[in-house]
C-alpha positions in Angstrom: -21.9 -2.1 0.9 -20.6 -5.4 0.9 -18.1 -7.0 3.6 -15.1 -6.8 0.4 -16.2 -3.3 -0.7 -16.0 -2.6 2.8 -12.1 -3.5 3.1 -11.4 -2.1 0.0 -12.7 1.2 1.4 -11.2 0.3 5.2 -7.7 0.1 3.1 -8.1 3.0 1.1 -8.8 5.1 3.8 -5.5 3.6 6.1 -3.3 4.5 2.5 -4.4 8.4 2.9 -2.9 8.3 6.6 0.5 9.3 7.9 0.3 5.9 9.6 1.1 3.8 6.2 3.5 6.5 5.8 5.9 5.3 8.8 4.7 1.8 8.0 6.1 1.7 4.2 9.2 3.7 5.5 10.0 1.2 8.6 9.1 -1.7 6.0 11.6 -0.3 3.2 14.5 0.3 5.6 14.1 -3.0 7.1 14.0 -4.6 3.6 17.5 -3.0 2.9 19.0 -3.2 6.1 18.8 -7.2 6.2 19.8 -7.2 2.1 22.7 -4.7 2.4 22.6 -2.8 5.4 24.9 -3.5 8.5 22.8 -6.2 10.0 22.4 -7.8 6.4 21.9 -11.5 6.4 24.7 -14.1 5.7 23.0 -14.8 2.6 20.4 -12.0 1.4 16.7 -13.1 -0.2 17.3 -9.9 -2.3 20.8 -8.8 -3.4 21.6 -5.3 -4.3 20.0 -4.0 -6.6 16.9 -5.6 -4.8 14.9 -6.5 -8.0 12.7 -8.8 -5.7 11.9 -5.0 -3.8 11.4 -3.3 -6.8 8.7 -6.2 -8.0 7.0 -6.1 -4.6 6.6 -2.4 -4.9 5.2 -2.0 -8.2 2.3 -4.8 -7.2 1.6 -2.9 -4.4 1.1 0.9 -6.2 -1.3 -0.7 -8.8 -2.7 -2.7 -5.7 -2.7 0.5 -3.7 -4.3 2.7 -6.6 -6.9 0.4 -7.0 -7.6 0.3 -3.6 -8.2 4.7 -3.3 -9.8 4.4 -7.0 -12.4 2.2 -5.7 -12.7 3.9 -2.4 -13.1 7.4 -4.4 -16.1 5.9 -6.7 -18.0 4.7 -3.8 -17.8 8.6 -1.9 -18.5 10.2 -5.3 -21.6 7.4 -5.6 -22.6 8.6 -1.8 -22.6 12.2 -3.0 -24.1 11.8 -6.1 -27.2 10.5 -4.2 -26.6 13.3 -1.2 -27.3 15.9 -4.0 -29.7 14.0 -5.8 -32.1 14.1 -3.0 
C-alpha cells in the first residue's frame, strides 16, 4: 500500500477505538464549555446554537465514513486474495 492509503487505514482503524470515543467527547464538551458553558469566553467564536459546531461535525462524519469505507475495501481486497489462493 501506499504511504496515503496507509493513513487512511492508520485513521480508520483509531475511528473503531474507544480512544476517539473520549477524544470526540473531551473535544465536544470543550467546544461548548468555552461557547456557552461556565468558563465561556468573553466573546464566543460559536454562539449558541453553535452552527460553526454543527458544520465542523458534519465534514468530519463524511470525512470519517470515508476514512472506515476505504479502510474496509482494502481488508475485503486482502481477503479476497487470502481465499483466492
Amino acid at each position: 500500500m501506499s504511504a496515503l492509503q496507509r493513513s487512511f487505514h492508520t485513521v480508520g482503524w483509531f475511528v473503531g477505538t474507544a480512544y476517539f470515543i473520549i477524544l470526540q467527547c473531551t473535544c465536544l464538551v470543550a467546544w461548548i464549555v468555552l461557547n456557552a458553558g461556565p468558563l465561556s469566553l468573553p466573546s464566543p467564536f460559536d454562539p449558541y446554537p453553535f452552527p460553526l459546531l454543527s458544520a465542523v461535525l458534519a465534514l468530519e462524519a463524511v470525512l470519517l465514513t470515508s476514512f472506515v469505507l476505504i479502510r474496509q475495501s482494502a481488508n475485503d481486497l486482502q481477503s479476497d486474495r487470502r481465499n483466492h489462493l
